[in-house]
N, CA, C and O of each residue as an XYZ file, in Angstrom:
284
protein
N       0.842     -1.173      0.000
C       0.000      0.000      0.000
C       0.893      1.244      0.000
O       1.659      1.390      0.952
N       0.861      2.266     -1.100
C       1.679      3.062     -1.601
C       1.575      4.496      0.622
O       0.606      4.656      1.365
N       2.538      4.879      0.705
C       2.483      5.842      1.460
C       1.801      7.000      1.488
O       1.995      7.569      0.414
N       0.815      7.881      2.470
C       0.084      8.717      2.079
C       0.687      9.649      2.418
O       1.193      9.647      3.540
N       0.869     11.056      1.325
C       1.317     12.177      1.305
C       0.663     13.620      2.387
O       0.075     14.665      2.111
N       1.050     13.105      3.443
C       0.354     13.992      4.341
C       0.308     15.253      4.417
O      -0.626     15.951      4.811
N       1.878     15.729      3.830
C       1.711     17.204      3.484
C       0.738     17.785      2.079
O       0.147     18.857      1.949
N       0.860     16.533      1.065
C       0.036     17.073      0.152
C      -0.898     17.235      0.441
O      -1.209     18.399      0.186
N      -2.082     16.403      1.135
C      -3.359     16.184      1.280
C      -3.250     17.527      2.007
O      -4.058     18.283      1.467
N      -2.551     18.202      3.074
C      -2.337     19.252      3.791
C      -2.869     20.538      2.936
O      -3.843     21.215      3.266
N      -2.158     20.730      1.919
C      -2.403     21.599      1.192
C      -3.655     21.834      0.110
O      -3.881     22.829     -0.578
N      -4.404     20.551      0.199
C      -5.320     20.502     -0.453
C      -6.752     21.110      0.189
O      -7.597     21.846     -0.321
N      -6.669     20.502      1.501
C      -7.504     20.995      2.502
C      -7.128     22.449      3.125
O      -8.046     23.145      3.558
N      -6.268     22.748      3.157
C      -6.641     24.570      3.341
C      -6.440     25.395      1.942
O      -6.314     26.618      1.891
N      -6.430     24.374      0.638
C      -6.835     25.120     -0.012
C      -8.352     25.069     -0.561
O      -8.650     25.808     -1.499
N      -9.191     24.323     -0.066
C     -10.463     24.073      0.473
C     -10.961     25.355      1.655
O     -12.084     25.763      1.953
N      -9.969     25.639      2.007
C     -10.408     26.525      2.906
C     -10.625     27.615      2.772
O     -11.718     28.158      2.934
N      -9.386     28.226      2.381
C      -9.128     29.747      1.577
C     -10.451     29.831      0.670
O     -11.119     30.863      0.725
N     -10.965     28.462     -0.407
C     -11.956     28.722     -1.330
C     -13.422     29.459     -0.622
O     -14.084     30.443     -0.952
N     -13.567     28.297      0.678
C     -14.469     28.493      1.025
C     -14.847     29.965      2.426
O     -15.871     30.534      2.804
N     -13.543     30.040      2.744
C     -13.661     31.678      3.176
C     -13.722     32.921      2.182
O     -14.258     34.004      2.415
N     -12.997     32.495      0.914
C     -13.175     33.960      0.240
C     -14.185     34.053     -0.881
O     -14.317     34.938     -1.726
N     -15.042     32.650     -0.649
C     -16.566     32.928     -0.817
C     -16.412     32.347     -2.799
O     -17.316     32.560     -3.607
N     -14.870     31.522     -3.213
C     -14.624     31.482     -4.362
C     -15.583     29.701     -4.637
O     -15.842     29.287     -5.767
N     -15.845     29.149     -3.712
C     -16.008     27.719     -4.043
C     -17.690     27.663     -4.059
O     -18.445     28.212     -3.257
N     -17.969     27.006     -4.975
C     -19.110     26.179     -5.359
C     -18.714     24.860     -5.111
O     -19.171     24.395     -4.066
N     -18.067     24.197     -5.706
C     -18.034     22.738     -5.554
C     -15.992     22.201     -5.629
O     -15.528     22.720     -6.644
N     -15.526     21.858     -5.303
C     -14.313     21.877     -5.266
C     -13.553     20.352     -5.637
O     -14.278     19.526     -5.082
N     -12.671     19.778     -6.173
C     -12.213     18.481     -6.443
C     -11.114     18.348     -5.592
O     -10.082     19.006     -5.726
N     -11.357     17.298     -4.491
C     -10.386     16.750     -3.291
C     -10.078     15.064     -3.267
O     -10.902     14.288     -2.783
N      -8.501     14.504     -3.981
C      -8.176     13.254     -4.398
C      -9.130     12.600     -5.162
O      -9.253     11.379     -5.066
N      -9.847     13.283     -5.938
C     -10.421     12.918     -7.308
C     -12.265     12.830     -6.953
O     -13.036     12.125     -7.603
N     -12.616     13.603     -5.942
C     -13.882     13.598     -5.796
C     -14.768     14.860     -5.397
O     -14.924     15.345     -4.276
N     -15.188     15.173     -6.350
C     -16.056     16.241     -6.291
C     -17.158     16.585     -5.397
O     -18.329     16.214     -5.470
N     -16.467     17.540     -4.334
C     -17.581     18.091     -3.240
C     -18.197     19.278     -3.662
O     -17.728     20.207     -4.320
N     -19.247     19.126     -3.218
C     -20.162     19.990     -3.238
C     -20.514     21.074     -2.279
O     -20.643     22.284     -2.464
N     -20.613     20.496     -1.431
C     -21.004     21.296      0.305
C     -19.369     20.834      0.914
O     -18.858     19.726      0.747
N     -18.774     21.950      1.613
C     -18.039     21.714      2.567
C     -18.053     22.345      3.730
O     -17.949     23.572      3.707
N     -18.149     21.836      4.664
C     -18.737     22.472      6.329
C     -16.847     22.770      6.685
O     -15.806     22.144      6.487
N     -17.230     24.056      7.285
C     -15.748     24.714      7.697
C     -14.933     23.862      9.131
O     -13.725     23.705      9.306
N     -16.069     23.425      9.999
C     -15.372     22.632     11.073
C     -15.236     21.622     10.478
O     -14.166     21.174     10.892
N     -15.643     20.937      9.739
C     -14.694     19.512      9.445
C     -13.665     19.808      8.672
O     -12.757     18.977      8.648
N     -13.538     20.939      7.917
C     -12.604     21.161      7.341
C     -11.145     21.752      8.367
O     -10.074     21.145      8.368
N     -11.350     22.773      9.019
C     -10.810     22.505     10.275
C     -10.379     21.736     11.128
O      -9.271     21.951     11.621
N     -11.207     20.562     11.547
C     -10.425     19.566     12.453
C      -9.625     18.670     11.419
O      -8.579     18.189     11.855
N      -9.993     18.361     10.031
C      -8.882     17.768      8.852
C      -7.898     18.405      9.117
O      -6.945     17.742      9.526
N      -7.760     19.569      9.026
C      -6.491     20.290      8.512
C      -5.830     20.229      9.619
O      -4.695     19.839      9.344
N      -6.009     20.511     11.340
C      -5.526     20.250     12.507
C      -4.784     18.715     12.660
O      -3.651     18.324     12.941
N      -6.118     18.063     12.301
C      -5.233     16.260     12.045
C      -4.220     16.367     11.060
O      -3.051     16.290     11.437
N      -4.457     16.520      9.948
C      -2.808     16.560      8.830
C      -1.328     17.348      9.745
O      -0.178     16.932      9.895
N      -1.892     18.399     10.135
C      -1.058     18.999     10.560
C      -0.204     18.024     11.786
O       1.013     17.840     11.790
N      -0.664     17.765     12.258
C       0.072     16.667     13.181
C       0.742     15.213     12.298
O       1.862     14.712     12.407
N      -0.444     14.791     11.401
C       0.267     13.759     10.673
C       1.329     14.065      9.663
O       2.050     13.148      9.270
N       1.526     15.634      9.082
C       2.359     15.807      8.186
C       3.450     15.918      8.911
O       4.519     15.328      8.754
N       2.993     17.109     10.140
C       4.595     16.874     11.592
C       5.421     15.754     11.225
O       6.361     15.581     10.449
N       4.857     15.148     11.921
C       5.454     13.150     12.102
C       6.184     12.514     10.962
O       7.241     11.886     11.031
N       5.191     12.867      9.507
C       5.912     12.049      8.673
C       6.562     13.045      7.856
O       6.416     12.864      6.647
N       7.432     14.328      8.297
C       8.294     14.929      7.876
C       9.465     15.065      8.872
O      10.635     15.244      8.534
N       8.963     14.949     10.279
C      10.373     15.152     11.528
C      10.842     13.632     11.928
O      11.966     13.469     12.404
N       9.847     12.387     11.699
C      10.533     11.260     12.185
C       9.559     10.421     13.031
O       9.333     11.348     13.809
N       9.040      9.739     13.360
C       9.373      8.998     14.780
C       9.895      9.487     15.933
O       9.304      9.409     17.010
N      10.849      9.933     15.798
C      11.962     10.025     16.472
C      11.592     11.712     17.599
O      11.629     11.823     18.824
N      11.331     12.560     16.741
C      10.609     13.387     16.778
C       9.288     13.551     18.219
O       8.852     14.552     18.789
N       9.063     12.446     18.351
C       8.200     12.584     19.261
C       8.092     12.293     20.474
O       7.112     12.379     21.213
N       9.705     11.748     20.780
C      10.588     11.529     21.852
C      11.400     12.836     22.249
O      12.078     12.925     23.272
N      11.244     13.821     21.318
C      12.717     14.923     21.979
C      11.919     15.544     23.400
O      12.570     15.814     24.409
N      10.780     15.682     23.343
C      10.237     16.348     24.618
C      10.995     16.065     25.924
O      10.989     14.846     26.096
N      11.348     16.409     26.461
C      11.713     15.592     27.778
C      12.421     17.266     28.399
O      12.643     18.368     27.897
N      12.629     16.379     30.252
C      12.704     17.455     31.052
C      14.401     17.413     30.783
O      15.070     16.397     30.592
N      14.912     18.899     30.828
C      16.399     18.543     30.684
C      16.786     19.175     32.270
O      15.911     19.727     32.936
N      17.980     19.044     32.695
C      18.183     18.744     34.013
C      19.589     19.567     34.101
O      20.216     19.607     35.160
């Protein structure tokens, strides 16, 4: 199963967004499927989730260990 492009999908969905704040979208094409209606909080909590999944699969794994108390 090919890897999913988390930053792309990233950019797809706030550019879903921008459409639908500056009042440009009627119906919009997102990974090959044509929406019609898009509600701004789901579009919102998408873009919040990518944003964390694009984090991850651009800083590592590894990445989510640096937190720690330093001493």
């Amino acid at each position: 199963m090919p890897e999913i492009d988390y930053v792309a999908r990233l950019a797809l969905v706030q550019a879903a967004i921008t459409a639908l704040l500056t009042g440009k979208m009627q119906s919009y094409d997102l990974d090959g499927q044509k929406v019609t209606y898009l509600d701004l909080d789901s579009l919102l909590a998408e873009e919040k989730r990518l944003v964390a999944l694009a984090r991850r699969q651009t800083q590592g794994a590894r990445a989510a260990f640096k937190r720690g108390v330093m001493s």
